[in-house]
C-alpha positions as CSV (number, residue, x, y, z in Angstrom):
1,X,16.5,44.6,-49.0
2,X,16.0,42.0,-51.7
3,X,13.8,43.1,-54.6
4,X,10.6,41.9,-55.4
5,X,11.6,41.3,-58.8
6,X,15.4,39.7,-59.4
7,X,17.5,40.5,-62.5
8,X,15.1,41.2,-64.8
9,X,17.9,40.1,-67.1
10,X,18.0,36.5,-66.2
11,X,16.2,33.4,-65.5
12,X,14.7,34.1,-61.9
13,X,12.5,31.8,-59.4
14,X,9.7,34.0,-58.1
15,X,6.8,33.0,-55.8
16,X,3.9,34.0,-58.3
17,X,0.1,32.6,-58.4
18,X,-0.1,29.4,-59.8
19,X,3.4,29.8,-61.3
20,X,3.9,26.4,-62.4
21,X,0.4,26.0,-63.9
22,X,1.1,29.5,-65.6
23,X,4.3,28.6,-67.0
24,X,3.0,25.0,-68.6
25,X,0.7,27.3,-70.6
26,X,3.3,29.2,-72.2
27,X,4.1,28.8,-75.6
28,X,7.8,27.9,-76.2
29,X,9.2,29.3,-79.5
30,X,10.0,27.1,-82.5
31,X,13.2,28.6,-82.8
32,X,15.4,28.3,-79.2
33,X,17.3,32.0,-79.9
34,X,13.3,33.1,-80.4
35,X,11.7,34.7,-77.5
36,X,7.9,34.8,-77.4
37,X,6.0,37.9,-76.2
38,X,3.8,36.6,-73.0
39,X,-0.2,36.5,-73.9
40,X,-2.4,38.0,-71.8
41,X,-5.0,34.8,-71.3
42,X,-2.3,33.5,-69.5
43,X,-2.3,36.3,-66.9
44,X,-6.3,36.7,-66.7
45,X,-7.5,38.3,-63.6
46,X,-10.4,40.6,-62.1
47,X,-10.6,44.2,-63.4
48,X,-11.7,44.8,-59.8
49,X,-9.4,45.1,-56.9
50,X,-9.9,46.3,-52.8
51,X,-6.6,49.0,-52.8
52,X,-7.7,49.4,-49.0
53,X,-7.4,45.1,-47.9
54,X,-4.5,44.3,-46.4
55,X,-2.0,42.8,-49.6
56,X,1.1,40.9,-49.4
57,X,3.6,43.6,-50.1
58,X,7.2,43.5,-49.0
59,X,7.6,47.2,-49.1
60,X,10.6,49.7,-48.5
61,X,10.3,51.7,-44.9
62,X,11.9,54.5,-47.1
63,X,13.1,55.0,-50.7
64,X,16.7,54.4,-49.6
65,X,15.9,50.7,-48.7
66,X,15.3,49.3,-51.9
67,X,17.8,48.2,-54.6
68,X,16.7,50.2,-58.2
69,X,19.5,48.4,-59.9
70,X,18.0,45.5,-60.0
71,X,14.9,47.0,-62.3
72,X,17.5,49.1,-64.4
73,X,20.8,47.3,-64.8
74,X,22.1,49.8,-67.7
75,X,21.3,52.6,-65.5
76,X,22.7,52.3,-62.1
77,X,23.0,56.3,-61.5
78,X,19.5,57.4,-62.2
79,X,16.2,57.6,-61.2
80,X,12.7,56.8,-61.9
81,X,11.1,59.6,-63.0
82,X,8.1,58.3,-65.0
83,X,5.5,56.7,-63.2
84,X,2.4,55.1,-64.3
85,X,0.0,54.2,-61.8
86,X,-2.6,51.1,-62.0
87,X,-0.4,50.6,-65.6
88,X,-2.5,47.5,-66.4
89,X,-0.4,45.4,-69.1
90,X,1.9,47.9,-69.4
91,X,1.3,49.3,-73.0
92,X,1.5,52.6,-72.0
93,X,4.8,52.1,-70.6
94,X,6.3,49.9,-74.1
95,X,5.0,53.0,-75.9
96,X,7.2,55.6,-74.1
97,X,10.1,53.7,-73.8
98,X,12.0,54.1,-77.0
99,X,10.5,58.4,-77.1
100,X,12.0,58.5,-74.1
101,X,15.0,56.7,-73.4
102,X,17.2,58.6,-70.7
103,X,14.0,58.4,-68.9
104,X,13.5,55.6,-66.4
105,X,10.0,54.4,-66.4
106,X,8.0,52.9,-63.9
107,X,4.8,51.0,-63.3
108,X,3.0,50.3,-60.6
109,X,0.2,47.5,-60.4
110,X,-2.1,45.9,-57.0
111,X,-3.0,42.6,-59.4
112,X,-0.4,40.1,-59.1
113,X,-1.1,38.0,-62.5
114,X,-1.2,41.2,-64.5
115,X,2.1,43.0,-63.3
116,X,3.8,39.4,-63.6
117,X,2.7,39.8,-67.1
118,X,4.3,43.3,-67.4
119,X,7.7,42.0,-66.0
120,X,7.9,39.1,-68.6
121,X,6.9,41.4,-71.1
122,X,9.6,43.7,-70.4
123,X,12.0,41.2,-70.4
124,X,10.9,39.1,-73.2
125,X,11.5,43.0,-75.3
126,X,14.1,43.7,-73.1
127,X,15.7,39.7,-75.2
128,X,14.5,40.5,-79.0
129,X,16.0,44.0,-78.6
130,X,19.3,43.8,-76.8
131,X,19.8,47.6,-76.1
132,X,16.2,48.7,-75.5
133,X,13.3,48.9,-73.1
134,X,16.5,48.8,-70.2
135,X,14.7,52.1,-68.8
136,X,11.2,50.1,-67.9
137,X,10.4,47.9,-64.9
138,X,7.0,47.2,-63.0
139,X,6.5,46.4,-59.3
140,X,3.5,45.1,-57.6
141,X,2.7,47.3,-54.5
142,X,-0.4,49.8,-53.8
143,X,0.1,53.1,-55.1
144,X,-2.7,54.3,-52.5
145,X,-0.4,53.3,-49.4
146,X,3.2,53.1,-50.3
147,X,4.1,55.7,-52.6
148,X,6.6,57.5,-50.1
149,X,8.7,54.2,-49.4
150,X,10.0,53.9,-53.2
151,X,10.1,57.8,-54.4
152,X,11.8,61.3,-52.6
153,X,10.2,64.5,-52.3
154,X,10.4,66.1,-55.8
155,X,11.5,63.1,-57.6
156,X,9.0,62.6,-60.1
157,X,8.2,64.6,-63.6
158,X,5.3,62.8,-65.1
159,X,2.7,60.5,-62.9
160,X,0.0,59.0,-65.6
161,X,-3.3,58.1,-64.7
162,X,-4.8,56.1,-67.6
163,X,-8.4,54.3,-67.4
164,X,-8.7,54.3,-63.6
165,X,-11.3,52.4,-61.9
166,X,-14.2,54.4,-61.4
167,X,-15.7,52.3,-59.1
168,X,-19.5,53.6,-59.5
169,X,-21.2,53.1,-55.9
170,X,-20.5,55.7,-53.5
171,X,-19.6,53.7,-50.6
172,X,-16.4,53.1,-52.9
173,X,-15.9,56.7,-54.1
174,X,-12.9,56.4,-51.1
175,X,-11.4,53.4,-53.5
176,X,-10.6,56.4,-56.0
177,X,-7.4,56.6,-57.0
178,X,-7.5,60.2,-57.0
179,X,-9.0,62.5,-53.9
180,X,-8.0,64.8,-52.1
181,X,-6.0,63.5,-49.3
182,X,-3.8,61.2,-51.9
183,X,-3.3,64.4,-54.0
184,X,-0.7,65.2,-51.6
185,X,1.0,62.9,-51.5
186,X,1.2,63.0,-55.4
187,X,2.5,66.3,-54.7
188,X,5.1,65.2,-52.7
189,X,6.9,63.2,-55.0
190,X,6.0,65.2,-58.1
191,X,9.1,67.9,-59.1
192,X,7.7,71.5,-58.9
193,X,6.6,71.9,-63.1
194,X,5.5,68.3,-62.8
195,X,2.7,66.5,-65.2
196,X,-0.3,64.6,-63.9
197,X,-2.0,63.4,-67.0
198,X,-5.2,61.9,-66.4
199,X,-7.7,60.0,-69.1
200,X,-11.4,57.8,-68.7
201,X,-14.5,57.2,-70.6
202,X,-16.8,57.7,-67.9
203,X,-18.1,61.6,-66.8
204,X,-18.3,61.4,-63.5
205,X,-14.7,59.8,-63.3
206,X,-13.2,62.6,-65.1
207,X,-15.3,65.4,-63.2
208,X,-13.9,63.9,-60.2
209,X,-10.4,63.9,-60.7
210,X,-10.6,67.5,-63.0
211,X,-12.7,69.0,-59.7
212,X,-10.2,67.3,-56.9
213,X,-7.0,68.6,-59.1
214,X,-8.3,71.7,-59.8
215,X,-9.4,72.5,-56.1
216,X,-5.7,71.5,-55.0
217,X,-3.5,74.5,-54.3
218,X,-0.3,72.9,-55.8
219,X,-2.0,72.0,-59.1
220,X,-2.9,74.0,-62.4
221,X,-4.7,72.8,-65.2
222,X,-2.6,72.4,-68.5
223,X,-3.8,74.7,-71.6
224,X,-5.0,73.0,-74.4
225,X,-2.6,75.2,-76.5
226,X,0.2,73.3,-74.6
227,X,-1.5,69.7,-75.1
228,X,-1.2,70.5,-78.6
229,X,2.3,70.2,-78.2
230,X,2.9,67.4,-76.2
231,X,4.2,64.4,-77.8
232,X,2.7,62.3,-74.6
233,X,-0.9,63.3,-75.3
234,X,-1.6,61.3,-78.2
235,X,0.0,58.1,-76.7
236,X,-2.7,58.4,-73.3
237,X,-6.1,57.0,-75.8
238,X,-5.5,53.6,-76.8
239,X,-1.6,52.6,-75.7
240,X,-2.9,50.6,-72.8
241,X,-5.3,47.6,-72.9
242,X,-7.8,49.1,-71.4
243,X,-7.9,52.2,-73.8
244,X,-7.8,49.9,-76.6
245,X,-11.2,48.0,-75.5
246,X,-13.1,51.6,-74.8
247,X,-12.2,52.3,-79.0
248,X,-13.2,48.3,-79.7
249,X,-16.4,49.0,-77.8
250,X,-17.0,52.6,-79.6
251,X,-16.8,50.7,-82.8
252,X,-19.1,48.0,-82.1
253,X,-21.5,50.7,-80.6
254,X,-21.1,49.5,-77.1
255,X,-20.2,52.6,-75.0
256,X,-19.6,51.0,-71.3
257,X,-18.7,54.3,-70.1
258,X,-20.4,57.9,-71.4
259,X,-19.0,57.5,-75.2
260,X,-16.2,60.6,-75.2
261,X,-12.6,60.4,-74.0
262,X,-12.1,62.5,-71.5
263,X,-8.4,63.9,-70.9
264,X,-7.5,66.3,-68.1
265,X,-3.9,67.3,-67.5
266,X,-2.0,69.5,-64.2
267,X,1.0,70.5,-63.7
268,X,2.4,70.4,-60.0
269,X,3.3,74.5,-59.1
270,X,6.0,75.4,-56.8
271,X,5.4,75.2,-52.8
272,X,4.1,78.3,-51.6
């Protein structure tokens, strides 16, 4: 099956949202062996998205259908086994990357301007490094629907939960990107000893998740005594774009959420 995202390597033709509009916009570097990061105003869209409308995703029917090599030329023989759900601009993702380099990386995004803007940022890096950020890629599907197409049964050891939409109103509690009945299938393709690592700004967000983990029988809650130790925790606060406003807005004194960071981690337990 052809990949959603060609060589991210080389010059590619891709049927994105206003593409040609897009790519007027972009600044060229002075220098022609320069290559510019992307910028974000470029890539603008909603913070809000429907996971449960019907999306134009060319999907896998199962994980053996799609072509990794494509996402990670230098590693042909392994597998994703970081994956970072609703990964915005992909900052959490460019943070890990060099701490964890046998590691392929994944992120997963529903908003088609802002995962384009993850794969040119990973490729523009990808260009002013030769050598690094080979083990990170994006695709644009919806994590709440197609998770089992692209990953096996145990594959995954860390799945990353970082800012999620909280979506207030009850009638779009079931838009949650956490609850109960997509808990297992997190715990399908999370490896027995697996991390979930979940962060927000907003209380009822986090008493969510920490309550629908918690009650799960293949999940424990992580000690703090072991958080302490992990060289992931202090990357979750402010690596991604949307961590980085909730600090901007503590500074300027305007909490949008309930003012404290929140972080709640579990690790997936063995099958009973």
């Amino acid at each position: 099956m052809e990949s959603r995202y060609p060589d991210l390597l080389k010059p590619q033709i891709t049927t994105r949202t206003n593409t040609m509009a897009t790519e007027a916009k972009r600044p060229v570097a002075a220098d022609s062996q320069e290559v510019a990061l992307p910028q974000k105003r470029f890539y603008r869209q909603r913070a809000h998205c429907n996971p449960l409308s019907d999306h134009a995703f060319s999907d896998p029917v199962t994980p053996d259908d799609y072509d990794w090599s494509t996402h990670y030329p230098s590693h042909p023989d392994k597998r994703v086994s970081f994956l970072d759900i609703g990964c915005g601009y992909g900052g959490l993702l460019v943070e890990l990357s060099p701490m964890f380099p046998e590691d392929l990386m994944l992120g997963i995004e529903i908003r088609v301007k802002v995962s384009d803007y993850v794969h040119d940022r990973i490729e523009a890096l990808r260009k002013q490094t030769p050598g690094s950020y080979t083990n990170v890629s994006v695709i644009r599907t919806n994590a709440m629907k197609f998770l089992p197409n692209y990953f096996e049964k145990g594959q995954l050891s860390k799945l990353f939960f970082l800012y999620p939409d909280p979506h207030f109103k009850k009638k779009k509690h079931k838009w949650r990107i956490i609850n109960s009945s997509l808990l297992a299938e997190y715990a399908y393709v999370l490896q027995p000893g697996g991390i979930v690592y979940t962060i927000t700004d907003v209380v009822a967000m986090h008493e969510w998740m920490a309550s629908a983990l918690q009650d799960h029988p293949l999940f424990e809650r992580v000690t703090e005594e072991e958080l302490a130790t992990d060289p992931i925790v202090p990357k979750l606060y402010q690596s991604t774009e949307e961590g980085k406003k909730v600090y901007r807005n503590k500074e300027r004194g305007e909490d949008h959420g309930d003012g404290d960071i929140r972080l709640a981690v579990f690790r997936r337990l063995p099958d009973p």
